[in-house]
OpenMM code with the backbone's topology and positions (N, CA, C; nanometers):
from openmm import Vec3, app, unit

residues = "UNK UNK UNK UNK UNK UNK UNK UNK UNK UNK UNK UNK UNK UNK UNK UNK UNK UNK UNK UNK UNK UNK UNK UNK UNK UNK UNK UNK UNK UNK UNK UNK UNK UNK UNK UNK UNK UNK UNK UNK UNK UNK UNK UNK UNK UNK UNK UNK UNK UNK UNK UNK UNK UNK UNK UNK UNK UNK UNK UNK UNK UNK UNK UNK UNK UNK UNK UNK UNK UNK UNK UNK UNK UNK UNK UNK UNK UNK UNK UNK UNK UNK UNK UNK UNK UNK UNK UNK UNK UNK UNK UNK UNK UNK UNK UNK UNK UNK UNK UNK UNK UNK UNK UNK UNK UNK UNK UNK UNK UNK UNK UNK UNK UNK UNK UNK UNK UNK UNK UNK UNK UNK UNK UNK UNK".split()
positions = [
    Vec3(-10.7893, -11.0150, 7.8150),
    Vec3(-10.8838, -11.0481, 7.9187),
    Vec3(-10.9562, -10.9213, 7.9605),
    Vec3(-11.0110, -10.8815, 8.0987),
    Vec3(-11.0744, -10.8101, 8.1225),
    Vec3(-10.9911, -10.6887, 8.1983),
    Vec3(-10.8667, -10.7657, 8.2057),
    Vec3(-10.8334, -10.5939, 8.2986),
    Vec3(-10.8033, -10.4837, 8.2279),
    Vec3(-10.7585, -10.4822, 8.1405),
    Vec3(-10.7371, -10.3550, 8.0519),
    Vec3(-10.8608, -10.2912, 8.0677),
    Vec3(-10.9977, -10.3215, 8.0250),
    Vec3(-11.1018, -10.2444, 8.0301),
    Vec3(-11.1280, -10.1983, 8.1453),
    Vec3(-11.1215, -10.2743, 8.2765),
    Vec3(-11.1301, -10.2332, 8.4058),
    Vec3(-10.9837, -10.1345, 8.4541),
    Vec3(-10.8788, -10.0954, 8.4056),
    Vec3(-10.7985, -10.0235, 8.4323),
    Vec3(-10.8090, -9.9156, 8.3862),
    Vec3(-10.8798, -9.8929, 8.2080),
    Vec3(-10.8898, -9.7444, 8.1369),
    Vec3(-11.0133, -9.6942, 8.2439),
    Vec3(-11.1321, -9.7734, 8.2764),
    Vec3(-11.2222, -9.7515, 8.3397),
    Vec3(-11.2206, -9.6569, 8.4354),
    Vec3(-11.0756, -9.7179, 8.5474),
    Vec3(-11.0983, -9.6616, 8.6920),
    Vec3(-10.9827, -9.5526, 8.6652),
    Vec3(-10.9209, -9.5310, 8.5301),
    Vec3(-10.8208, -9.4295, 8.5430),
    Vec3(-10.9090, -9.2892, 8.4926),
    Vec3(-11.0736, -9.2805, 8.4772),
    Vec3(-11.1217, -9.1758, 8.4700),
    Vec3(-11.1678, -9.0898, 8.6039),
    Vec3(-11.1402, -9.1857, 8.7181),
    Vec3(-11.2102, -9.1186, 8.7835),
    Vec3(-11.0885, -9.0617, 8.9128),
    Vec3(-11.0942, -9.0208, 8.9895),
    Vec3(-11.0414, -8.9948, 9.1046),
    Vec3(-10.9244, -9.1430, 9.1282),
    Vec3(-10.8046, -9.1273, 9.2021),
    Vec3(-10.7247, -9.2252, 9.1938),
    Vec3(-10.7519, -9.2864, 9.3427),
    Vec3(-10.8940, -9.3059, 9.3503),
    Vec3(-10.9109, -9.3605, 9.5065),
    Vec3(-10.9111, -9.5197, 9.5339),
    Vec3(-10.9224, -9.5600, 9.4247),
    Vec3(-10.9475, -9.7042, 9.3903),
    Vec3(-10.8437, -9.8071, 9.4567),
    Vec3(-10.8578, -9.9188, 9.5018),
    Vec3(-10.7425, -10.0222, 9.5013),
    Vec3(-10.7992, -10.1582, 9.4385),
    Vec3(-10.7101, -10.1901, 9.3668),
    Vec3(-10.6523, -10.3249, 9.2899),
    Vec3(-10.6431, -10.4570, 9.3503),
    Vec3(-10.7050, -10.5562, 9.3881),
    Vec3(-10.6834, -10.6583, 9.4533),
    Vec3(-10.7056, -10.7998, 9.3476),
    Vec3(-10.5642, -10.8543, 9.3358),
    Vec3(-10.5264, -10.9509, 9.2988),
    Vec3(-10.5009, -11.0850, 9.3334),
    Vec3(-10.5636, -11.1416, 9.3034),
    Vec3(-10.5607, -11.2745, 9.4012),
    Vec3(-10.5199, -11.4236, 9.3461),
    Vec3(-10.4721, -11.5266, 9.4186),
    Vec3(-10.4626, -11.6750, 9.3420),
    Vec3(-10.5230, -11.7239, 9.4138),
    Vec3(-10.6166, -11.7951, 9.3451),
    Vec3(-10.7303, -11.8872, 9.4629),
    Vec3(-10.7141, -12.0609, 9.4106),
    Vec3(-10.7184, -12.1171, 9.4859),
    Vec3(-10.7231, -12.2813, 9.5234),
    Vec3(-10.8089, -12.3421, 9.5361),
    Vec3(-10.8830, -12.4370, 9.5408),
    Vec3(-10.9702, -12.5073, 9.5985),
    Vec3(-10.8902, -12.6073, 9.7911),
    Vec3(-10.9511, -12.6268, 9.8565),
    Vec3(-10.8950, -12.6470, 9.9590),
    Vec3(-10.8273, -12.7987, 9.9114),
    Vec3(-10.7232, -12.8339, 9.9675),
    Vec3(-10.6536, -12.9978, 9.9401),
    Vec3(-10.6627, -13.0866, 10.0287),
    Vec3(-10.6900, -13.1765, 9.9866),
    Vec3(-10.6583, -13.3301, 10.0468),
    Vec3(-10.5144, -13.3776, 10.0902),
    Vec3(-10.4472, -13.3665, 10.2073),
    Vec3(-10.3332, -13.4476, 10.1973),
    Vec3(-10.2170, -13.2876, 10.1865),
    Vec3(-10.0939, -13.3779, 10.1555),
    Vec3(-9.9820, -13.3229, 10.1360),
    Vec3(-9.9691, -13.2459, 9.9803),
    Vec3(-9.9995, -13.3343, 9.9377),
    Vec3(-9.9890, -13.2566, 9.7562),
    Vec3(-10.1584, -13.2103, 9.7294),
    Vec3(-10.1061, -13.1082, 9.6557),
    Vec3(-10.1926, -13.0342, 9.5805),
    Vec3(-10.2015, -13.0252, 9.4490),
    Vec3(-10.2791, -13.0257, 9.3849),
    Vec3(-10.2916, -13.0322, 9.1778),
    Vec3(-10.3227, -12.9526, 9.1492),
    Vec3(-10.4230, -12.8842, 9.1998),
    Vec3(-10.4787, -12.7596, 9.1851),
    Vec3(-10.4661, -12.6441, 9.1446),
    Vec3(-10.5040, -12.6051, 8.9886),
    Vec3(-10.3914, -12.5260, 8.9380),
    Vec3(-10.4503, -12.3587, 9.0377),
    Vec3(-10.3961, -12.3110, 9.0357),
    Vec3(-10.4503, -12.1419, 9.0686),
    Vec3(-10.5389, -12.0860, 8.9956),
    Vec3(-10.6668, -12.0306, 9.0472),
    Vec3(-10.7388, -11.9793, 8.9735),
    Vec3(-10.7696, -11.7804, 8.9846),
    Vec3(-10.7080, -11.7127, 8.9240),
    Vec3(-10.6351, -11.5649, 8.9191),
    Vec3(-10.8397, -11.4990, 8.9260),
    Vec3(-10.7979, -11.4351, 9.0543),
    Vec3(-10.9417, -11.3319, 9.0974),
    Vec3(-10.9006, -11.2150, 9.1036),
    Vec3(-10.9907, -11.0791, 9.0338),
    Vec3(-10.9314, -10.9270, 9.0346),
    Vec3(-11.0607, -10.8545, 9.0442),
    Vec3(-11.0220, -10.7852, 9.1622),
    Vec3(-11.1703, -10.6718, 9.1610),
    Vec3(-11.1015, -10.5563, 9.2029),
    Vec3(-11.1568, -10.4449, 9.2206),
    Vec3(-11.1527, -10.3146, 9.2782),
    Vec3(-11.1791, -10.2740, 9.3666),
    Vec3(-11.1724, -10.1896, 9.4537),
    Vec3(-11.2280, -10.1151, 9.6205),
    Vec3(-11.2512, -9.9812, 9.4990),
    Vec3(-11.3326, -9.9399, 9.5091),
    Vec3(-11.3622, -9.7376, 9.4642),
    Vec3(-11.3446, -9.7033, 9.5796),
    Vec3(-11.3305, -9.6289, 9.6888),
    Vec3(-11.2986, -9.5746, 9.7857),
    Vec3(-11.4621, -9.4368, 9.7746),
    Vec3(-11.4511, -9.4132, 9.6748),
    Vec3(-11.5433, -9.2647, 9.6563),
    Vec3(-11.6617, -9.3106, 9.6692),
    Vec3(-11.7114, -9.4511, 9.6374),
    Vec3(-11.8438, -9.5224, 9.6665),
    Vec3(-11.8879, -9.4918, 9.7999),
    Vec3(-11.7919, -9.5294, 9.8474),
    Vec3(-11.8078, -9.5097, 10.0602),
    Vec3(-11.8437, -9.3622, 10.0723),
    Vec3(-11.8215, -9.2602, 9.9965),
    Vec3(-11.8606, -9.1390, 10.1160),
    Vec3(-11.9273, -9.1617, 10.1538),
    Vec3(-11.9390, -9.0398, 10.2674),
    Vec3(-12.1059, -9.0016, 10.2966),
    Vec3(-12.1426, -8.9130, 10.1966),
    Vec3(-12.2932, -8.9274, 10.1744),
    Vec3(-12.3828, -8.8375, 10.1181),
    Vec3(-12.3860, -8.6772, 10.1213),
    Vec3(-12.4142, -8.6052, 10.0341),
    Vec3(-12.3629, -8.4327, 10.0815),
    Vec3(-12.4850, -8.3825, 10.1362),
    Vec3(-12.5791, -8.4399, 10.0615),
    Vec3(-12.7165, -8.4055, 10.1225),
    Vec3(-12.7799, -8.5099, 10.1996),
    Vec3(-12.8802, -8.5352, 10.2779),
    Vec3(-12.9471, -8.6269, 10.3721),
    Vec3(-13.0873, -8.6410, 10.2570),
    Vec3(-13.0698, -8.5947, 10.1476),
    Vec3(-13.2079, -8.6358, 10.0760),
    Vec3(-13.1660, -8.7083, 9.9810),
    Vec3(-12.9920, -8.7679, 9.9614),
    Vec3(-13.0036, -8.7974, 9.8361),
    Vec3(-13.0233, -8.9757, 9.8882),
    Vec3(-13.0851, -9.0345, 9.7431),
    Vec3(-13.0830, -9.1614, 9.7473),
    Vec3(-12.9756, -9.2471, 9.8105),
    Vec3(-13.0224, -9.3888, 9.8656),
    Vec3(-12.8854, -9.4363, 9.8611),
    Vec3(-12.7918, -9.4646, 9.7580),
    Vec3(-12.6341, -9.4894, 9.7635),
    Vec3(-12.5681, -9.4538, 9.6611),
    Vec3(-12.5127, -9.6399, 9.5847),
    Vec3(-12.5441, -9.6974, 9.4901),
    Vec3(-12.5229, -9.8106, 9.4358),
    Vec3(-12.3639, -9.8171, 9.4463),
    Vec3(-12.3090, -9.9389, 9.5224),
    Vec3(-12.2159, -9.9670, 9.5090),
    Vec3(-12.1967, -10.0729, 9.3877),
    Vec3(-12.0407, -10.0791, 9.3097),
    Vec3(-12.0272, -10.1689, 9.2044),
    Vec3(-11.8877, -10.1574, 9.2084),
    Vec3(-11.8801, -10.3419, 9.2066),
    Vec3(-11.7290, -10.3375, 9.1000),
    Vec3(-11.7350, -10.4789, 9.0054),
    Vec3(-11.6323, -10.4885, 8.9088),
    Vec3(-11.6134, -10.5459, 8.8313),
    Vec3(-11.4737, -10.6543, 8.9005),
    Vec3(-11.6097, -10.7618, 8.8867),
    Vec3(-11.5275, -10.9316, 8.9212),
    Vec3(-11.4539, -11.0312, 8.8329),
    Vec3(-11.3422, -11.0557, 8.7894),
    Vec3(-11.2713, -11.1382, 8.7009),
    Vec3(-11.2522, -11.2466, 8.7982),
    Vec3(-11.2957, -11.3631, 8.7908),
    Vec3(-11.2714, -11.4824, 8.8314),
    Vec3(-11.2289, -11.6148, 8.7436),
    Vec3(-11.0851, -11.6040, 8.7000),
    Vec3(-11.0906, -11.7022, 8.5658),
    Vec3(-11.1443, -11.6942, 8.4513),
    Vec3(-11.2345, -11.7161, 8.4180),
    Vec3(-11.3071, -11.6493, 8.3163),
    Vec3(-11.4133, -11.5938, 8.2707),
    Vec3(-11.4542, -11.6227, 8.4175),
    Vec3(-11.5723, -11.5385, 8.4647),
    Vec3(-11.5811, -11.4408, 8.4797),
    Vec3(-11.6589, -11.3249, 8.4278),
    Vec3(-11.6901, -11.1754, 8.4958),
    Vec3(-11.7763, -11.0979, 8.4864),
    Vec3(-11.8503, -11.0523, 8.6763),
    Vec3(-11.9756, -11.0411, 8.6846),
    Vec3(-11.9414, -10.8560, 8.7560),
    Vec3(-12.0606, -10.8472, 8.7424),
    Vec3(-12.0444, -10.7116, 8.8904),
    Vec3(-12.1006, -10.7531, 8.9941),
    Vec3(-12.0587, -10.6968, 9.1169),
    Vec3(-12.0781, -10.7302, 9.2804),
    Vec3(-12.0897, -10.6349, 9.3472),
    Vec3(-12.1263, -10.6298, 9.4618),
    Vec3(-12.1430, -10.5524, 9.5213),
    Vec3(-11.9734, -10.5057, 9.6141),
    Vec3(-11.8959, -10.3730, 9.6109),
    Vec3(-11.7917, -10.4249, 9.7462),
    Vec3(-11.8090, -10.4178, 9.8591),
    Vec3(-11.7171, -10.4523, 9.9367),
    Vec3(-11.6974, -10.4716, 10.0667),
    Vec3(-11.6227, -10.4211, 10.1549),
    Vec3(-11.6276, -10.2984, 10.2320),
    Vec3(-11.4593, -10.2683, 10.2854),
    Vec3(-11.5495, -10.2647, 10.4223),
    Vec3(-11.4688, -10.3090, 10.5330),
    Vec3(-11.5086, -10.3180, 10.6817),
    Vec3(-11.3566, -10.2404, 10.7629),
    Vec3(-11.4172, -10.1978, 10.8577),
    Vec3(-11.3139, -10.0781, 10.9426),
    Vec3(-11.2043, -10.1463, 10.9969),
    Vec3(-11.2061, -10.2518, 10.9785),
    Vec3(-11.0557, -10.3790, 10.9932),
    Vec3(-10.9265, -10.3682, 10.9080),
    Vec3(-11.0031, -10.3488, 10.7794),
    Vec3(-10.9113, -10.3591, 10.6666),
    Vec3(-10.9608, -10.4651, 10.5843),
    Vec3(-11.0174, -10.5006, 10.6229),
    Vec3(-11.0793, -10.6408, 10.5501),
    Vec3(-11.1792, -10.6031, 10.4311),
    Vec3(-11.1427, -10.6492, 10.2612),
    Vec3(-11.2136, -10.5897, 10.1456),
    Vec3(-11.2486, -10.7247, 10.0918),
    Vec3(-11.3526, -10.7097, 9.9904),
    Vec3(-11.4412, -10.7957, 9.9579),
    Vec3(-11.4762, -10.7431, 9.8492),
    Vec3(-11.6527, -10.8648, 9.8486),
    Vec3(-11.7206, -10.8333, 9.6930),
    Vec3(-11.8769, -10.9566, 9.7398),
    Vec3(-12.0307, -10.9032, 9.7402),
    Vec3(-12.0850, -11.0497, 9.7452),
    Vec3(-12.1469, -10.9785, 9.6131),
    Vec3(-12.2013, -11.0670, 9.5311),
    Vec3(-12.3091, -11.0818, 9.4336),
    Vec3(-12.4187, -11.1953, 9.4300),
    Vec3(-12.4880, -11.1951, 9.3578),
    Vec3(-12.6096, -11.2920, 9.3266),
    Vec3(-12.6410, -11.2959, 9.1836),
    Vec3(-12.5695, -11.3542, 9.1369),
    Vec3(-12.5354, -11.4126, 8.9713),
    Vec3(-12.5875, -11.5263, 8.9394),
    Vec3(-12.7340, -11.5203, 8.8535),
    Vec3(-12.7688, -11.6037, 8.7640),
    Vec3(-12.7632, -11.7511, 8.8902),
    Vec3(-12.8545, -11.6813, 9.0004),
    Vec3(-12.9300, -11.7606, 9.0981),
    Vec3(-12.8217, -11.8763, 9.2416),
    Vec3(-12.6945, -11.7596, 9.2002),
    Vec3(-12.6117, -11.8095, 9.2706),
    Vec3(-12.4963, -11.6615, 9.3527),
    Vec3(-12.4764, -11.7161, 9.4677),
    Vec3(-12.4384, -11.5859, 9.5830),
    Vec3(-12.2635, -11.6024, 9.5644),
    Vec3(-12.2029, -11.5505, 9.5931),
    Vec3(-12.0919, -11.5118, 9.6071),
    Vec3(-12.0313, -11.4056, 9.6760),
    Vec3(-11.9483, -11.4761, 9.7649),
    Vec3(-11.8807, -11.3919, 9.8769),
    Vec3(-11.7592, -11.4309, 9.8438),
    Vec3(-11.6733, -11.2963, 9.8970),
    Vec3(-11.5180, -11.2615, 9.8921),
    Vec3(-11.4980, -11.1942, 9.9887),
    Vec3(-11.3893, -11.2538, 10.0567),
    Vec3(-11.3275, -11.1561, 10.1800),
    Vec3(-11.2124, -11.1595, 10.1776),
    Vec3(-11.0963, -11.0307, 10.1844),
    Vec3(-10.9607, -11.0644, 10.1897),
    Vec3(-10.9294, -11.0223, 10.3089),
    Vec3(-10.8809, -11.0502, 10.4210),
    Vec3(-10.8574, -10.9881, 10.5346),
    Vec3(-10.7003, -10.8889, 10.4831),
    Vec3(-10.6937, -10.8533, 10.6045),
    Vec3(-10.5744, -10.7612, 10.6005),
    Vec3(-10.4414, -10.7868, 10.5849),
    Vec3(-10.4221, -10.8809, 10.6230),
    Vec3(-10.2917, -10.9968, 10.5848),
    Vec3(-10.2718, -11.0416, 10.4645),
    Vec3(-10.3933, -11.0450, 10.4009),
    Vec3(-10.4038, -11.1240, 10.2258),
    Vec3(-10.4282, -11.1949, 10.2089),
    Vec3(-10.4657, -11.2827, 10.3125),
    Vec3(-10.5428, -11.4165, 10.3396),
    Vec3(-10.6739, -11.3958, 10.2649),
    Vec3(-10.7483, -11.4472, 10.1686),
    Vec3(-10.8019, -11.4831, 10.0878),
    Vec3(-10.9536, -11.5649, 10.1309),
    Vec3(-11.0705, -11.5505, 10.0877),
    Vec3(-11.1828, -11.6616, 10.0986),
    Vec3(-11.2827, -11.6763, 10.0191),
    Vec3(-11.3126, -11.7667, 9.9290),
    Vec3(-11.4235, -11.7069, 9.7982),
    Vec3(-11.5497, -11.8081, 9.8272),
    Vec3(-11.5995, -11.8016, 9.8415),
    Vec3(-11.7301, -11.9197, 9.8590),
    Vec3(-11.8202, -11.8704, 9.7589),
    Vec3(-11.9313, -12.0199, 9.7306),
    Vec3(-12.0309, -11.9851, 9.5850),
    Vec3(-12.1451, -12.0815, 9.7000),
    Vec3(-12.2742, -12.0021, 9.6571),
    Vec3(-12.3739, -12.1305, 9.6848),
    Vec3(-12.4041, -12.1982, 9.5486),
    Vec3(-12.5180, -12.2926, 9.5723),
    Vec3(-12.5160, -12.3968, 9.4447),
    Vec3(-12.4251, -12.4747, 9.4265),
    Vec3(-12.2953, -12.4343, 9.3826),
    Vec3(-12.1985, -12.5497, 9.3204),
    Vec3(-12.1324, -12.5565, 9.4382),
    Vec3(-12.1204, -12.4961, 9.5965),
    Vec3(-12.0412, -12.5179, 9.6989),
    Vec3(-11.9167, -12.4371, 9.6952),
    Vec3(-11.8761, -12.3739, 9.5637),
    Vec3(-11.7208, -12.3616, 9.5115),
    Vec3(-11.7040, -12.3090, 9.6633),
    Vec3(-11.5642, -12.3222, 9.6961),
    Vec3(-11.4726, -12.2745, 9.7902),
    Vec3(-11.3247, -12.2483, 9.7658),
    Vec3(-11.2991, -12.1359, 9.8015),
    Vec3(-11.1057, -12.1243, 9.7251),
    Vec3(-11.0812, -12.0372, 9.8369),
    Vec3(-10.9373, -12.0919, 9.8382),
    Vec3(-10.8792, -11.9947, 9.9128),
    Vec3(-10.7194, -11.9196, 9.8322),
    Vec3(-10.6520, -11.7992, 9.9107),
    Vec3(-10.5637, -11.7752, 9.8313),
    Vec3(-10.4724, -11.6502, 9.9045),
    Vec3(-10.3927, -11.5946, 9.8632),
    Vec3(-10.3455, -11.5103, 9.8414),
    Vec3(-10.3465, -11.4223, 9.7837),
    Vec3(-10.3786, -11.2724, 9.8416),
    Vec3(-10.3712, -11.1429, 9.7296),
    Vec3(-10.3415, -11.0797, 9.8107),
    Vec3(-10.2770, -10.9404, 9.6884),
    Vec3(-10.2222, -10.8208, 9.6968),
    Vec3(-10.2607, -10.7682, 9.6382),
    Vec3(-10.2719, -10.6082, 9.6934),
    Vec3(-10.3684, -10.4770, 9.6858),
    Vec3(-10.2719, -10.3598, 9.5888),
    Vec3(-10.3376, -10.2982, 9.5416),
    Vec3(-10.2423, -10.1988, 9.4721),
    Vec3(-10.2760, -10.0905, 9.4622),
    Vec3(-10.2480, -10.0159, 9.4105),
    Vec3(-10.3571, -9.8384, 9.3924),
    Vec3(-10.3731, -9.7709, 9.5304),
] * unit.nanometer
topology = app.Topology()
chain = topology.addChain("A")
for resn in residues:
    res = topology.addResidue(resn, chain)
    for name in ("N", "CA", "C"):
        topology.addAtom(name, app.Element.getBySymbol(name[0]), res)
């Protein structure tokens, strides 16, 4: 799959990175669920966030690499002063947001097809 390439990737650079692994769901009806798990993996770079050394340089492109089942796009990330990490993109005329709060509580929404999942993940690196 894709993580091997995304692991030799982030082992060139500085070890600032974290790993976020996730199982996502679609929300259920009722008591039972069928729904098999659908396995989401992106990155935080940490070094993306500095600040700038100079005040002239451009702004700086954030990126990471999104595995969603069998999907995989680049996104933009997300880290907010909560703890709360993410990812949105705009892929082939469709948006995507990810938020994991700090707990691991999980949220993936798509426009167009509606998708919605929720889940569980854990951070690593």
């Amino acid at each position: 799959m894709f993580w091997v390439p995304l692991t030799l990737a982030s082992a060139a650079g500085p070890a600032s990175a974290e790993r976020v692994y996730c199982e996502m769901v679609p929300p259920c009806a009722g008591a039972v669920c069928a729904a098999e798990a659908v396995p989401l993996r992106f990155e935080i770079d940490h070094n993306q966030f500095a600040p700038p050394v100079d005040a002239k340089e451009p702004p700086r492109n954030k990126v990471t690499l999104v595995a969603l089942g069998d999907q995989q796009f680049r996104a933009e990330p997300i880290v907010m002063e909560d703890g709360t990490l993410g990812f949105w993109a705009h892929v082939a005329g469709v948006d995507h947001l990810m938020t994991m709060r700090p707990d691991g509580l999980g949220t993936y929404a798509t426009t167009g097809d509606m998708l919605f999942l929720t889940g569980r993940c854990e951070v690593t690196g």
